[in-house]
C-alpha positions as CSV (number, residue, x, y, z in Angstrom):
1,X,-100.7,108.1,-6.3
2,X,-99.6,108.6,-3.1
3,X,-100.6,111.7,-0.4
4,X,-98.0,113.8,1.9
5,X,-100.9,114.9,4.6
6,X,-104.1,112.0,3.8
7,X,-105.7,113.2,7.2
8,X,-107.1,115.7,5.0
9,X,-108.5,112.7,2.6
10,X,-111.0,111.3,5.7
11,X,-112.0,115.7,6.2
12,X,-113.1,115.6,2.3
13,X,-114.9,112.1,3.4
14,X,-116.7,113.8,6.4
15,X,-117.0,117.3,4.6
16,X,-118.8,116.5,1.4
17,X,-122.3,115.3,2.0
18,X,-122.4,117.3,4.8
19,X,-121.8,120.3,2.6
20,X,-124.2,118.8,-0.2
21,X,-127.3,118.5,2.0
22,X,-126.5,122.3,3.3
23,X,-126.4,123.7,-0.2
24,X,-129.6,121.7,-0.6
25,X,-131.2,123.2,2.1
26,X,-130.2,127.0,1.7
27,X,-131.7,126.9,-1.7
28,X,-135.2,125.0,-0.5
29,X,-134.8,127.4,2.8
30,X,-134.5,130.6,-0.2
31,X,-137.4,129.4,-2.3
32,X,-139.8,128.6,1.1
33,X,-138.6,132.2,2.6
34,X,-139.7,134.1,-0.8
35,X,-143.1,132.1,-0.8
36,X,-143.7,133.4,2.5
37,X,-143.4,137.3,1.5
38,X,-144.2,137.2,-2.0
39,X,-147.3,135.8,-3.9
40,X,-146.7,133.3,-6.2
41,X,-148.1,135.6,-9.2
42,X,-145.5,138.4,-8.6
43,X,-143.1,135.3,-7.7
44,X,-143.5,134.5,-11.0
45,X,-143.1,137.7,-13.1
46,X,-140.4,138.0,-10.9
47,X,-138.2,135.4,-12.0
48,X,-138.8,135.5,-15.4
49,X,-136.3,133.8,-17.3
50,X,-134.1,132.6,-14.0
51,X,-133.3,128.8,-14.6
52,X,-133.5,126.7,-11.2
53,X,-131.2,124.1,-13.3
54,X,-128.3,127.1,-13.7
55,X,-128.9,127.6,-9.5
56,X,-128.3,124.3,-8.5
57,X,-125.2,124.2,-11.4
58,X,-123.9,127.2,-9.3
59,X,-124.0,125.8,-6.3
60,X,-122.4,122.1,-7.4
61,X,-119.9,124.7,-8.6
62,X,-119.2,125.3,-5.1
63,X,-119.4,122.3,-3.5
64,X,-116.7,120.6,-6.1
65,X,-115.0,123.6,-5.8
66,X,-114.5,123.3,-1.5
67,X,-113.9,119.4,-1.7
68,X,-111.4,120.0,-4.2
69,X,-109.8,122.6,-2.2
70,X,-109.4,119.7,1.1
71,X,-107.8,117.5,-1.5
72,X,-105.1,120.2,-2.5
73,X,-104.5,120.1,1.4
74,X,-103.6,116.2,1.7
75,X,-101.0,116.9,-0.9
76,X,-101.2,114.2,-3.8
77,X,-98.2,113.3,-5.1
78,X,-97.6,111.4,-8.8
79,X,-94.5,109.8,-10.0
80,X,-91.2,110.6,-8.0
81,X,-87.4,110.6,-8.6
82,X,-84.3,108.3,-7.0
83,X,-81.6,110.3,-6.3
84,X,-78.5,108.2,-4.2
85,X,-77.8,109.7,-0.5
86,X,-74.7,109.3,0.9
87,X,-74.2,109.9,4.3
88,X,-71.2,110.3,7.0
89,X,-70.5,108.1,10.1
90,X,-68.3,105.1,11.8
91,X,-67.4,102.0,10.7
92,X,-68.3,99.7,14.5
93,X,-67.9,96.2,14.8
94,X,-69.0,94.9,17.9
95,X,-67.3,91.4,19.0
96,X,-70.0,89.8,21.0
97,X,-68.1,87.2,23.8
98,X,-70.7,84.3,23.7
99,X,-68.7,81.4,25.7
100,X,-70.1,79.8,29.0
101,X,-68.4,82.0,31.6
102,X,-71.3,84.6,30.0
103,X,-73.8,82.7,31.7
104,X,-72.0,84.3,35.2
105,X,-74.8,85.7,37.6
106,X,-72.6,88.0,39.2
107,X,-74.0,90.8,37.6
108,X,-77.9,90.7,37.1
109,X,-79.5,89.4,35.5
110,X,-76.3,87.1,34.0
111,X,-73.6,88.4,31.9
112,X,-75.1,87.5,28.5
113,X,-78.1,89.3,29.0
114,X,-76.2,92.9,30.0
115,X,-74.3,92.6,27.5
116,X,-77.2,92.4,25.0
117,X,-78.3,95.8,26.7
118,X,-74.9,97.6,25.9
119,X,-75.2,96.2,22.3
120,X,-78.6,97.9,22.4
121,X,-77.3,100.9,23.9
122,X,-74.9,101.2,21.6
123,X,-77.1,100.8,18.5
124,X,-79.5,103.3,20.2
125,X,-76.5,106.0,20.8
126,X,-74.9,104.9,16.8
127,X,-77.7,105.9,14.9
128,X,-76.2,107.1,11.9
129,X,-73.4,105.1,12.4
130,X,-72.4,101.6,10.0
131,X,-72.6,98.4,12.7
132,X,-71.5,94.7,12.4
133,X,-71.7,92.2,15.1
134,X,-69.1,89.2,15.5
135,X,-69.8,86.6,17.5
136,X,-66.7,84.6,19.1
137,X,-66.3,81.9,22.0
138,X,-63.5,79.2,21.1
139,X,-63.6,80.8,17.6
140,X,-65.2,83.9,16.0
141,X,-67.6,84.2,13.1
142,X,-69.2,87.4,11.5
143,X,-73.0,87.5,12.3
144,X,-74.0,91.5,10.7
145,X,-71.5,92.5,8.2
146,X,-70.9,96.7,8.5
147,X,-74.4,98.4,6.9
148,X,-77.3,100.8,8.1
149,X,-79.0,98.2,9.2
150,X,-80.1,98.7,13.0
151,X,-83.4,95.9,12.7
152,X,-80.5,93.0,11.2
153,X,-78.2,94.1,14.1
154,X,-80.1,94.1,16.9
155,X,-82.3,90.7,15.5
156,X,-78.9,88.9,15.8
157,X,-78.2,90.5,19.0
158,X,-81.0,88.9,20.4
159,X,-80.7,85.7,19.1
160,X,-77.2,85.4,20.4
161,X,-76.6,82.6,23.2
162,X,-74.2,80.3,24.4
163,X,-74.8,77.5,21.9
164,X,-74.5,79.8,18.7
165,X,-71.0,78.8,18.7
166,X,-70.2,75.3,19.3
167,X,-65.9,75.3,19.9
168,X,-66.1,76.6,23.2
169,X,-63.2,78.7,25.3
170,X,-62.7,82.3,24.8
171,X,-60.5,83.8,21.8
172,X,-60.0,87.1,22.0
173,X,-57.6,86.7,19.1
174,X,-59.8,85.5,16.3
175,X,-62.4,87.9,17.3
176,X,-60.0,90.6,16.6
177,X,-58.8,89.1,13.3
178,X,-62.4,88.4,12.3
179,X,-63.5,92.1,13.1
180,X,-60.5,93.8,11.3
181,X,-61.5,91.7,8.1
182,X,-65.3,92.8,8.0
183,X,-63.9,96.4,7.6
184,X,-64.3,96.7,3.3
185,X,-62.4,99.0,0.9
186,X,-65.3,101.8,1.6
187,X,-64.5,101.9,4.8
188,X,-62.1,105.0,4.6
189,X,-62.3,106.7,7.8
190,X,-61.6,106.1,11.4
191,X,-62.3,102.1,12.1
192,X,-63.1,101.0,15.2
193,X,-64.3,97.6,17.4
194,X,-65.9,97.1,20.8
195,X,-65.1,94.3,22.8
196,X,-67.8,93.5,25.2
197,X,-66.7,89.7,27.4
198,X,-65.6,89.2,30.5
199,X,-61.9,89.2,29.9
200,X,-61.3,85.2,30.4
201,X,-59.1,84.1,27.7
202,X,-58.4,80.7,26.7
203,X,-56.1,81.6,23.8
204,X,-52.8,83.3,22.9
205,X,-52.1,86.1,20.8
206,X,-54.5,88.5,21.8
207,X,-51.9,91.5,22.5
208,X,-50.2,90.7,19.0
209,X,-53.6,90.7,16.9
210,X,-54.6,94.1,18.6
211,X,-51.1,95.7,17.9
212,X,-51.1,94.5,14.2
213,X,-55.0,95.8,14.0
214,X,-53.6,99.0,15.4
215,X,-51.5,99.2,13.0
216,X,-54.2,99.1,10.1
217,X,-56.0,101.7,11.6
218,X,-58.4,100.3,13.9
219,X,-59.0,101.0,17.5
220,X,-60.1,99.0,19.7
221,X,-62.2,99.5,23.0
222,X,-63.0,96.7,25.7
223,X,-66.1,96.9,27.6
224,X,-66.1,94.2,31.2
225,X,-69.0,92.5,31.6
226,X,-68.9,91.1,35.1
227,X,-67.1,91.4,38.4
228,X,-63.5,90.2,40.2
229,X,-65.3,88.3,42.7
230,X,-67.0,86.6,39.7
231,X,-69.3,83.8,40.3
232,X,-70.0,80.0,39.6
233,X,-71.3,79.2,36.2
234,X,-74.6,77.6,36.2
235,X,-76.5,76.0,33.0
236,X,-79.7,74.1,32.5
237,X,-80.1,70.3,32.5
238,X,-82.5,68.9,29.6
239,X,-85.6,68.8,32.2
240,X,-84.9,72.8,32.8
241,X,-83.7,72.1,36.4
242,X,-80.0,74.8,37.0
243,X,-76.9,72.5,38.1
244,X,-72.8,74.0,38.2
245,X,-70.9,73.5,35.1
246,X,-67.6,71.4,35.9
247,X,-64.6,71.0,35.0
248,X,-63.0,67.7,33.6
249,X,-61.8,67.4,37.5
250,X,-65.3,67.6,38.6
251,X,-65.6,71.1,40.2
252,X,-67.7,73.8,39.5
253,X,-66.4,76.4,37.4
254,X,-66.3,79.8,38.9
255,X,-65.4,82.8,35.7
256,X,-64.3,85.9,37.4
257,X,-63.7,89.2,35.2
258,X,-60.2,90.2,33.8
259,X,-59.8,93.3,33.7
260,X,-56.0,93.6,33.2
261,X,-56.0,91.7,30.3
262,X,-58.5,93.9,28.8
263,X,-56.6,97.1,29.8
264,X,-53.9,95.8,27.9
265,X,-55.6,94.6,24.6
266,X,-57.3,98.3,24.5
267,X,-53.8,100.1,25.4
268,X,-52.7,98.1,22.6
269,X,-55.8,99.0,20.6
270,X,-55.1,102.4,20.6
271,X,-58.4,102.2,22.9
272,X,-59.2,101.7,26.3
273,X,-61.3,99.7,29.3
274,X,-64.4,100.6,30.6
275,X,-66.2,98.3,33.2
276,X,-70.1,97.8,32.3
277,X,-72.3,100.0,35.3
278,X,-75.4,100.7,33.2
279,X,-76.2,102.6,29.7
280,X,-73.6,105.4,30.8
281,X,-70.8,103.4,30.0
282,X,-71.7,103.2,26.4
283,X,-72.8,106.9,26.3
284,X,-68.9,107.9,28.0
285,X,-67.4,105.2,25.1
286,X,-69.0,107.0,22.5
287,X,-68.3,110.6,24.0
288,X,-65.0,110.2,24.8
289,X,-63.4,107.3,22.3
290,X,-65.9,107.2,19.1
291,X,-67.0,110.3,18.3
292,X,-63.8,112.4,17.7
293,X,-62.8,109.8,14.9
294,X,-62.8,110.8,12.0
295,X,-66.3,110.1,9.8
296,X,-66.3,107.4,7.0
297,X,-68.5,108.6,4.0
298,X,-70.5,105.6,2.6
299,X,-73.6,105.6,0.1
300,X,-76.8,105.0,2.4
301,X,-79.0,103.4,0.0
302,X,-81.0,105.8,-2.6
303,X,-83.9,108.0,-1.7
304,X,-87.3,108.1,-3.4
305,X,-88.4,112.0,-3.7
306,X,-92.3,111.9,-4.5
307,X,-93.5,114.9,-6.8
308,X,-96.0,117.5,-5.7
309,X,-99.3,117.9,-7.5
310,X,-101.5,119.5,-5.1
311,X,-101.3,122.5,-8.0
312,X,-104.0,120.4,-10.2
313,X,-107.1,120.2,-7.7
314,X,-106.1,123.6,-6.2
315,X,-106.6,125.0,-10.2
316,X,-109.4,123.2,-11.0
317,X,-110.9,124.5,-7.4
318,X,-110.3,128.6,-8.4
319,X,-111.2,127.7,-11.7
320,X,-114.3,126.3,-11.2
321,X,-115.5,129.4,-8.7
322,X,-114.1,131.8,-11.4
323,X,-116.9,129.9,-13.4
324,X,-119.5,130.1,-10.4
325,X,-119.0,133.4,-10.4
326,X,-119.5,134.8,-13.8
327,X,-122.0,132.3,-14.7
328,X,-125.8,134.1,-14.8
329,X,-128.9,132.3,-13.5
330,X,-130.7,133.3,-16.2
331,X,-130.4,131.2,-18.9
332,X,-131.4,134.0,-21.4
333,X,-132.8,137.5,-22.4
334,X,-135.9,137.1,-20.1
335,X,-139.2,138.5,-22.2
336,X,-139.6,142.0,-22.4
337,X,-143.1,142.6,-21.2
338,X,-145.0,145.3,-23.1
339,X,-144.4,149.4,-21.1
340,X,-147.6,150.1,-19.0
341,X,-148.9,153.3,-20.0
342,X,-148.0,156.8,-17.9
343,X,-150.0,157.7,-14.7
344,X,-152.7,159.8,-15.8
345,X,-152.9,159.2,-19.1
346,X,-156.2,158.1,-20.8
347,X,-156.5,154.9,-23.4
348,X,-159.6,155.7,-25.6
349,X,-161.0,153.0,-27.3
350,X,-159.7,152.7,-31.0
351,X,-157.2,155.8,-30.7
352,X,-154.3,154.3,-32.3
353,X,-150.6,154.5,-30.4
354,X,-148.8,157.4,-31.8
């Protein structure tokens, strides 16, 4: 059993001894306001044949009646039916850059952490969109495959660091590869990734694996996370303290963002670059480069419809009044008391009634 509106469920609660003790009292206030005006002896001839059991039936009638009535308003539903809904969107697959040169400070508060924001952005603005999340650094792994699944994508977004991939370096062309395979045989619309990493690439092939993923029908959009000046990477030692991460010459390591190269995958893509300023940047990628693709249909999961059956109380409600209604108080042909004899007429003793 299950109710649409159960509010109404805690009114019933509230309304019904209420409502008890005042039916209670307007019948005691009845019987103590007829005491007061009429002597118990004419009280009594009065009311031959009424049955105080039938007025207290009527008025149980009532109350059943009104509490019923509440309980048509909270809407109880029995039994239900699956039907499967299907629904329209785009297929996203976000490639998440998690190598050390997204530990750069030169945007605040580091790299990593605004790129998590546009992922959320992007989930917030995608709502009834399909998203999967691929995580690369020196090679590139599929974290969310494509669903509905906004909780799973967002849970991996946050757990996403630096460490979750242990070959380190930057390859934006396994990331590519890996996010045109998550795309499945459903996926019959427009296909499209987002790139969000600061540009640094460590590997060949990029350009190629965007052109052949072109060519399959996806597009691909770069988001640049960071700035030209860049800044020098900085990690934690094991007692928490920050020192500069070096190279194998022994100098620190300072990641700048590429923007060209980014440029180029998109244009490659089919796409293009946006630098990261804030949740507008997702909001003009979506305007301008998602939404005019065309919509992949895809089965969202099945619905449960519950079924009404607010009818029942609502009958038994009018059908007990109807009953309230036409039942008497009496609870039969009162005694007929014997006629008095006209005004002015004499009773002689022995005269027998004609």
């Amino acid at each position: 059993m299950n109710y649409a509106t159960p509010q109404f469920l805690w009114l019933a609660a509230f309304f019904t001894p209420l409502l008890t003790v005042f039916l209670w009292w307007t019948w005691r206030r009845k019987q103590w306001a007829a005491a007061q005006f009429i002597r118990s002896r004419l009280w009594a001839q009065l009311t031959v044949g009424v049955s105080p059991a039938r007025q207290i039936a009527k008025r149980v009638l009532i109350a059943v009646a009104l509490v019923l009535l509440i309980v048509s308003l909270a809407r109880p539903q029995y039994g239900f039916t699956e039907e499967e809904a299907r629904a329209s969107g785009l297929d996203i697959v976000v490639c998440f850059d998690v190598s050390r040169s997204m530990l750069g400070t030169d945007v605040a508060p580091s790299r990593l952490a605004k790129a998590k924001l546009a992922a959320y952005d992007l989930a917030a603005i995608a709502r009834t969109d399909r998203l999967g999340l691929v995580a690369f650094a020196g090679t590139a792994f599929l974290q969310v495959p494509l669903a509905l699944d906004d909780e799973a994508f967002l849970q991996s977004v946050r757990a996403l660091d630096t460490d979750v991939i242990p070959e380190q370096g930057t390859s934006l062309a396994d990331a590519i590869r890996e996010a045109a395979a998550a795309f499945g045989k459903d996926s019959t619309g427009a296909r499209a990734v987002v790139i969000l990493t600061d540009g640094e690439d460590h590997e060949e092939g990029a350009l190629v694996a965007a052109k052949k993923a072109a060519l399959e029908g996806v597009r691909i959009f770069t988001i640049g996370v960071g700035t030209a000046q860049g800044a020098l990477l900085q990690a934690s030692d094991p007692y928490g303290n920050p020192v500069f991460i070096k190279d194998a010459d022994g100098n620190a390591v300072k990641s700048r963002l590429n923007e060209p190269a980014l440029k180029e995958i998109a244009e490659a893509g089919g796409g293009f670059y946006l630098p990261l300023q804030g949740r507008r940047t997702l909001q003009t990628l979506y305007e301008r480069g998602l939404a005019p693709l065309p919509k992949t249909e895809f089965q969202a999961g099945r619905t449960r419809e519950w079924i009404e059956r607010f009818q029942w109380p609502l009958g038994i409600a009018i059908l007990l009044l109807m009953i309230e209604i036409v039942l008497p108080e009496q609870a039969g042909s009162a005694p007929r008391r014997p006629a008095s004899p006209p005004a002015g007429s004499l009773a002689r003793p022995g005269m027998a009634a004609p």
